[in-house]
Every structure is written in structure tokens, then in C-alpha cells.
KOLGU-681426 format. One record per residue (C-alpha): x, y, z. Coordinates in steps of 0.05 Angstrom, whole numbers, padded with zeros to 5 digits, always signed. Last residue first. Example, Ala and Ser with C-alpha at 12.3 -4.5 7.8 and 13.67 -1.06 7.14 Angstrom:
% KOLGU-681426
+00273-00021+00143
+00246-00090+00156
This chain:
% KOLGU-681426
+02868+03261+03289
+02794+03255+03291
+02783+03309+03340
+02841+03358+03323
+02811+03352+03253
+02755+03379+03269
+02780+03440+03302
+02819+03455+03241
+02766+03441+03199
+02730+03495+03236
+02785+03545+03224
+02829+03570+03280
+02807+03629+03320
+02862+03698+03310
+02815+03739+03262
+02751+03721+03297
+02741+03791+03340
+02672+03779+03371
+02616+03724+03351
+02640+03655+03350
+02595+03592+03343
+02628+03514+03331
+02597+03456+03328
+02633+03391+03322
+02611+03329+03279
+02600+03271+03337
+02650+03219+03349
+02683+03260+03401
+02627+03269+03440
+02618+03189+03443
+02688+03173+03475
+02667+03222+03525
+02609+03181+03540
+02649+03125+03545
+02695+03159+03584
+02639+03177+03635
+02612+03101+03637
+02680+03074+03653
+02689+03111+03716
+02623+03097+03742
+02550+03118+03736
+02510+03074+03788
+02509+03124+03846
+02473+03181+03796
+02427+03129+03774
+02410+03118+03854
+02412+03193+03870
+02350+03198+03822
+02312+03137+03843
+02321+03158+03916
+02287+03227+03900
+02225+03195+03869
+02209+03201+03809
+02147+03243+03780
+02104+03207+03731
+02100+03212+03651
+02173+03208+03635
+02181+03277+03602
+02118+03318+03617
+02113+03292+03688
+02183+03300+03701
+02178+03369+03688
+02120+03390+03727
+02143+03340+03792
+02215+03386+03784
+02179+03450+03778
+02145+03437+03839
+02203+03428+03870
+02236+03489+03853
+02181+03540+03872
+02171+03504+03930
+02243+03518+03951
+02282+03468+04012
+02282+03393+03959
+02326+03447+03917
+02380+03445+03964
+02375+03356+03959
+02385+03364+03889
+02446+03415+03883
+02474+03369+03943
+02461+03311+03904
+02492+03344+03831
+02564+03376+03878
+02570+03313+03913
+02563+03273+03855
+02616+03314+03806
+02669+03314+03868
+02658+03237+03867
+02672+03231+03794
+02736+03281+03805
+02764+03244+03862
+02757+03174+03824
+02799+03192+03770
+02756+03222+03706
+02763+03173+03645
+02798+03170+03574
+02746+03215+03543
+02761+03262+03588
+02834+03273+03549
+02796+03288+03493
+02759+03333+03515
+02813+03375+03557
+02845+03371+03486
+02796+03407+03454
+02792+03461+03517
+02877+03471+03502
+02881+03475+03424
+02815+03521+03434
+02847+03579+03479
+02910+03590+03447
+02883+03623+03386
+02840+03656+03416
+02877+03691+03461
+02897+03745+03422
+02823+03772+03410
+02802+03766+03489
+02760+03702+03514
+02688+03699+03522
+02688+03615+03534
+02625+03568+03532
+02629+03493+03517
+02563+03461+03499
+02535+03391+03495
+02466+03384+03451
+02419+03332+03472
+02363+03301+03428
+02305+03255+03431
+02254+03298+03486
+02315+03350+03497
+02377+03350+03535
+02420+03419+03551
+02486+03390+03573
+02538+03458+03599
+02605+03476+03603
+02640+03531+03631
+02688+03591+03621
+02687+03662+03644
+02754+03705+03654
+02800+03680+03595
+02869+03652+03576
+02885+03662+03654
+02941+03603+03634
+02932+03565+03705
+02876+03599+03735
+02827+03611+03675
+02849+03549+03621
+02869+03492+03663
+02833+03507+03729
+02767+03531+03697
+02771+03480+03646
+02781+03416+03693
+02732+03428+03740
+02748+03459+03808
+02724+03531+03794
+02651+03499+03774
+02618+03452+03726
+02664+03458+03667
+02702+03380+03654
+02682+03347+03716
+02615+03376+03715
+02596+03370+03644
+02617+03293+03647
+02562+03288+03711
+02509+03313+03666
+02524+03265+03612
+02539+03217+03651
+02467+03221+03677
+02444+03222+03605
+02471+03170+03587
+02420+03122+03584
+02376+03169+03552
+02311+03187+03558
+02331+03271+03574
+02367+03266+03502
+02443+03248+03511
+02502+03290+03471
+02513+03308+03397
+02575+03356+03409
+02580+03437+03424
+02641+03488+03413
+02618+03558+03436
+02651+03628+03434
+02647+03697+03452
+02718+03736+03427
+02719+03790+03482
+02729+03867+03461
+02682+03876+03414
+02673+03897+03331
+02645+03853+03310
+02652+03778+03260
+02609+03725+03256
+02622+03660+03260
+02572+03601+03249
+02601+03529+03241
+02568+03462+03238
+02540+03409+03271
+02483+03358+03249
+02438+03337+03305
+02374+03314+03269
+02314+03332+03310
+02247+03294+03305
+02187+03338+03275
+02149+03361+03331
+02090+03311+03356
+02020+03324+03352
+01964+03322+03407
+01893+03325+03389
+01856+03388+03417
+01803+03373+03466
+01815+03450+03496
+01821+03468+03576
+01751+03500+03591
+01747+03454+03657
+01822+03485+03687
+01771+03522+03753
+01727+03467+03777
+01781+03407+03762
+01839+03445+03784
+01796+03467+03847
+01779+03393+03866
+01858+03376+03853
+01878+03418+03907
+01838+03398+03956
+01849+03329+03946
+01930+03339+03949
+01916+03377+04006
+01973+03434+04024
+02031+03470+04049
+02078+03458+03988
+02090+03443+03928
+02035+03438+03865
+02035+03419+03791
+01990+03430+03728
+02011+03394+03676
+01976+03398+03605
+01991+03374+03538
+01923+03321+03550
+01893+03387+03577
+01896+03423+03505
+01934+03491+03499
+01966+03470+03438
+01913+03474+03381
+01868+03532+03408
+01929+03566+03431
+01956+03571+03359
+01890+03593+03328
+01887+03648+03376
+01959+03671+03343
+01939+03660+03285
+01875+03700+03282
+01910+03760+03320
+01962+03775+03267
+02037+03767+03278
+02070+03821+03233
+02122+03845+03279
+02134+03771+03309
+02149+03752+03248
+02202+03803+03215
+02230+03815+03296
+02245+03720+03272
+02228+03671+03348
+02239+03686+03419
+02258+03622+03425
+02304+03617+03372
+02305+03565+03317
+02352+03510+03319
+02298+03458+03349
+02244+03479+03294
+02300+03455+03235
+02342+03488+03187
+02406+03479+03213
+02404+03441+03285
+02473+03455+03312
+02486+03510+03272
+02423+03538+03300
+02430+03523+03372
+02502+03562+03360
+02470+03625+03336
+02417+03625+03385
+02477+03610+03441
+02522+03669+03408
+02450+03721+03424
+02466+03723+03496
+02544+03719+03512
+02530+03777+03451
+02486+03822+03478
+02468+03874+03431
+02427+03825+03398
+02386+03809+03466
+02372+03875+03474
+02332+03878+03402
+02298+03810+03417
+02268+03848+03481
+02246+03908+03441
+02220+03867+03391
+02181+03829+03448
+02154+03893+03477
+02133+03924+03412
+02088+03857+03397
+02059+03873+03459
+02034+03933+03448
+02004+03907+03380
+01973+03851+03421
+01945+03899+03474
+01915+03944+03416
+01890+03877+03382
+01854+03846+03446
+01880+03776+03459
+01817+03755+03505
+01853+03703+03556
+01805+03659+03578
+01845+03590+03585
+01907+03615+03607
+01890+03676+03638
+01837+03658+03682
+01862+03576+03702
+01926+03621+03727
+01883+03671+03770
+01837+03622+03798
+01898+03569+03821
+01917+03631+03864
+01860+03653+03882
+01857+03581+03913
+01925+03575+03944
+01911+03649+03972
+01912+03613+04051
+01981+03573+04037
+02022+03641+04023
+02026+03646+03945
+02078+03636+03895
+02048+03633+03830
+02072+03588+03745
+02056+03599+03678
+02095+03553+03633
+02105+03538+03572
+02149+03468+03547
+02196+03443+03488
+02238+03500+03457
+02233+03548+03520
+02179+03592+03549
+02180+03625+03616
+02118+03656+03660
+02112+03697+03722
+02066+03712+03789
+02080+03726+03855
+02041+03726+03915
+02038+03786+03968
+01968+03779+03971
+01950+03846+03937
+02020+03824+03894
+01956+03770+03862
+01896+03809+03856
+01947+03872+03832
+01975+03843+03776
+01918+03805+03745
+01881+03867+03758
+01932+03905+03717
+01926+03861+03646
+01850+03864+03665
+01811+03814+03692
+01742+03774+03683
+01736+03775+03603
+01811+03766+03607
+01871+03813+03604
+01944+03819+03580
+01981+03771+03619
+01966+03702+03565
+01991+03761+03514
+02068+03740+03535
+02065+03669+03536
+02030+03677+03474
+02087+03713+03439
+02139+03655+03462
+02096+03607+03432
+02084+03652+03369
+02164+03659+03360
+02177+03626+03293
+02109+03626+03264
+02129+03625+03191
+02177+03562+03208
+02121+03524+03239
+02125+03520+03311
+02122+03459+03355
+02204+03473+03373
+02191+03534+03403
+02144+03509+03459
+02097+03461+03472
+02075+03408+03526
+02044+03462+03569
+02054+03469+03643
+02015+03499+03695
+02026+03529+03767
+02032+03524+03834
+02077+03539+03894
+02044+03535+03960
+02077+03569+04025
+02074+03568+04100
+02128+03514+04099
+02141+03452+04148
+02075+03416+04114
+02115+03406+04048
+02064+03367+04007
+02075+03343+03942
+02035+03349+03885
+02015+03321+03815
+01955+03331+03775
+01944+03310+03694
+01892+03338+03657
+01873+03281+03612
+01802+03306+03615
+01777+03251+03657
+01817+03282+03711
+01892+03245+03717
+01918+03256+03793
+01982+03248+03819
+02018+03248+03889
+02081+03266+03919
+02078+03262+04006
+02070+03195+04009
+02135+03190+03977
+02151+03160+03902
């Protein structure tokens, strides 16, 4: 770690980290919870994602619009995101509004009132939101695929959780719910940019002192099982993803992981893109993708491909798999490092990104690392370590999602059997 990253733990269990940037007139901050979609009971499906939402909608010291205007009256920015494992509520400020910044976000997420005309408002907004993405199907086909992934589980449900739930969701519940996860021992709150490390963690402690004691629990541990979801409509492109058992974000392999994604979808040079868009032109967007979790990982393949196609286009990506799983050469391991350090190094430039970074690595290995650490376990993964990892893909049950014209795609035992064959 560099003098210039830091961390604090306040007797609360908030934990602090920074990292000044004194070549920028900026300050990224913001806070991170420990809980997302996956910490939901099934009848709640969707309450984290809800929260996020009602956290905007108006304190005992601000309204939904005063929040608004205090911080765009500074030219800041304010926003929020929720995914299966982590919240967050996170401003852009110039250095000077660091402090009304940090004001603002301590506000809403610890004081939030959760009035019942704003919540029923709300709840509007989100079905209205779940609704679009529906009618979006290179949207909604990654829900279905998460699911048939994870059948049955907190992990396969989607974010923005069940319209039937979140159009019912009373007030009690949902207050209940931020009681029990909001605590500061689930808490990050993280800071980049032009600023005191000491400074900054005074006004945490002032401002984030009403975070809840709340005992931490763990979600239920995911059980990768695979499977197939198709579903047929009435649309011009076939949307379609195959997906393996890959490397949680502990994992050994979970560098080649990242780096196996790259060679075999990461960009126009990668082996899908050339093989299956520029050499066959079998479809206009393909590209794969490792998502890795606390103890799980789930390895996608993406393709929106036309109805005719189909049946040409998985023969072909299954056996750019498989033929990965006998080792990148050497030009296409390198290409895959250059392209992940100079993605690293570009984020290094954004406040916003960095600070992100320390946020995340604080909730997953419990300090930030350091840059050279990073680019170091990216150096060390070889030749051999990629077709290992490729060798493991394979062993995993496939799963496969399709949403679009399915007449012409092969069955899933099909595709299975390509695999052990």
C-alpha cells in the first residue's frame, strides 16, 4: 500500500480508507454497504434495491429536492447502484464541498424518513423500471440466465427483485430491513482525491455516528448448478448466453479467470469476435464476461445472433472453449495483460474509479491492495494456468439462456454433450 492510501477503523467498526490525489481539484466519496440482493429473503426479493431508491426521498433535515439541489448547487453529483452483494451511495464534489458532501450522504442514509406517499411513488418508479427492462431482452436474458445458474437461491434472483413484491412492499419492512443491514461493521465509506486522510475521517466520525449496532449475518452459500432457460418471442435477434462455474473474487484463479475472458471475448482481437463476427459475420455483438462473487463466479458468453444463425453459432463458440482449454500462445496472454494493466493504470486518472476500487477491496479482502500487488498476480499467471482454468469450465454443468426466435438453437443436451464428448 502507498502513502497516499490509508485506513481507518472508528470504534464503531466503521471502516475508513482514502487515497490522496493532490494533482486533482476533486474528492470522490461515498459509502458502501455489505448487502445487496443476495441477503434477501425470497418474499423480499427486491427490498435492497427498493431502499437504494427511498434512501433519495427525504430526511428530517432535507427534502427529496433539497438533496438535489444542495449538492448540483455545488456542481457535485450524486447517485447510487445496488447489485447482489453490495449498496452504494456515492458524490463527486470539487475539494472545498468535501464536507457537505460527506453531510449529504451520512443524511440520507442514516436519517432517511420513508414517508408512505413517497414510498408508494416510488414503488411506481421501480415497476416502471422492471417493466423497461422486460422489453429489453440483451437486458432481462442475463436475469434469466443468473437464475438458471443459481435455481432457487438469493444469488439467482434479480436485482431489481419480483413487480408482485415490490408492488406490495409495506413501509414496516422495508425500515426493518435497513435497521438490520445498514450497520457500520457492513460499512465502507471511501475517499479519492484532493484531500486529508485525518480530515476526512474526523467528519465520518461526527457525521456516520447514528450508523446501527446490528449483528452481521452471512447469505446462504451459493451452489452453482447450471441449467437451461429458453424462452421463446417474437424478435429479430436470437439473445443468448452459455455460462460455466468459474472463480469467486478469493480465488486462486481468479486472475486467469479474468485474463481467460479476455483472450477468448475481451475485445475485437479475441478469439470470438474474430472467429465468429469478422470471419463468418454469424452475428454483430459478441463477448464474454467473469462476474465473481464472495464464494462463487459465474462465466458468461453473450451473442444476439439472427434466427438462422443459430444453429451455426454455438458448434463454433463451444469449440473456441474447448480449444482454450488447451492454452492461449504467448501473443494472446500478453495482449490479455496489456489490455487489464492499461485498463488499471486508466482508472488510477478518475476519483470516482479509484475510490471505488479501495471501497471494494475493503469489503472483499478487508484492506485495499496496492497497485503493484495487483499487476504482480497478473505477471505470475502463465500459459499453463489459463488452460487449466479452461480445463475447469468445461468440467462444470453448462448454462444456457435464450430469449428470441429458438426454433433453429440446438438442445441443451446437445450443448452438453459437445463438452464431455
Amino acid at each position: 500500500m502507498t502513502e497516499s492510501v490509508r485506513t481507518t477503523t472508528l470504534d464503531s467498526g466503521l471502516r475508513v480508507v482514502t487515497e490522496v490525489m493532490p494533482q486533482v481539484e476533486s474528492v470522490s466519496c461515498g459509502i458502501w454497504i455489505g448487502a445487496g440482493a443476495r441477503h434477501e429473503p425470497a418474499d423480499m426479493n427486491g427490498v435492497s434495491h427498493l431502499l437504494e431508491h427511498m434512501i433519495f426521498k427525504g430526511t428530517d433535515r432535507r427534502s427529496a429536492q433539497d438533496i438535489a439541489d444542495e449538492i448540483e448547487a455545488v456542481g457535485g453529483y450524486i447517485n447510487a447502484w445496488t447489485s447482489r452483494e453490495a449498496t452504494a451511495f456515492f458524490c463527486k464534489v470539487l475539494k472545498g464541498d468535501m464536507p457537505l458532501a460527506v453531510d449529504i450522504l451520512a443524511d440520507i442514509v442514516q436519517h432517511s424518513r420513508f414517508d408512505d406517499a413517497e414510498l408508494a411513488r416510488e414503488r411506481d418508479v421501480i415497476l416502471q423500471e422492471i417493466g423497461q427492462t422486460l422489453d429489453t431482452p440483451d437486458d432481462v436474458i442475463f436475469d434469466h440466465f443468473q437464475n438458471a445458474a443459481y435455481p432457487d437461491q438469493a444469488i439467482g434472483r434479480p436485482v431489481l427483485g419480483s413487480p408482485d413484491i415490490v408492488a406490495k412492499f409495506p413501509r414496516d419492512q422495508l425500515d426493518g430491513y435497513h435497521k438490520a443491514v445498514y450497520s457500520a461493521r457492513r460499512a465502507v465509506v471511501a475517499a479519492a482525491g484532493n484531500m486529508d486522510h485525518d480530515v476526512f475521517v474526523a467528519l465520518v466520525a461526527d457525521q456516520f455516528s447514528a450508523l446501527a449496532d446490528a449483528a452481521m449475518t452471512e447469505p446462504e452459500a451459493a451452489l452453482y448448478r447450471g441449467g437451461d432457460y429458453r424462452e421463446e418471442r417474437e424478435l429479430e435477434q436470437l439473445h443468448l448466453l452459455l455460462g460455466f462455474r468459474s472463480a469467486s473474487q478469493r480465488d486462486d484463479d481468479y486472475f486467469a479467470a479474468m485474463l481467460h475472458s479476455t483472450i477468448l471475448g475481451g475485445g475485437m482481437s479475441s478469439r470470438l469476435f474474430q472467429e465468429v463476427r469478422e470471419k463468418r459475420g454469424l452475428v454483430y455483438s459478441v463477448s464474454s464476461h467473469n462476474t465473481a462473487y464472495a464464494d462463487t463466479g459465474l462465466y458468461g458468453i453473450y451473442a444476439g445472433t439472427g434466427a438462422q444463425q443459430a444453429a451455426d453459432l454455438v458448434p463454433i463458440v463451444l469449440d473456441q472453449l474447448t480449444e482454450l482449454a488447451g492454452g492461449p500462445s504467448t501473443a494472446e496472454l500478453d495482449r490479455a495483460k496489456a489490455q487489464f494493466r492499461a485498463g488499471l493504470l486508466m482508472s488510477q486518472e478518475s476519483t470516482g474509479a479509484r475510490c471505488e476500487q479501495l471501497a471494494h477491496q475493503m469489503l472483499v479482502y478487508g484492506r485495499p491492495l496496492p497497485q503493484s500487488e495487483v499487476l504482480q498476480k497478473i505477471d505470475t499467471v502463465d500459459v499453463a494456468a489459463i488452460a487449466r482454468f479452461g480445463a475447469k469450465l468445461l468440467d462444470s454443468p453448462v448454462t444456457s439462456a435464450a430469449l428470441g426466435p429458438t426454433a433453429n438453437l440446438e438442445t441443451y443436451d446437445v450443448m452438453s454433450g459437445r463438452l464431455s464428448a
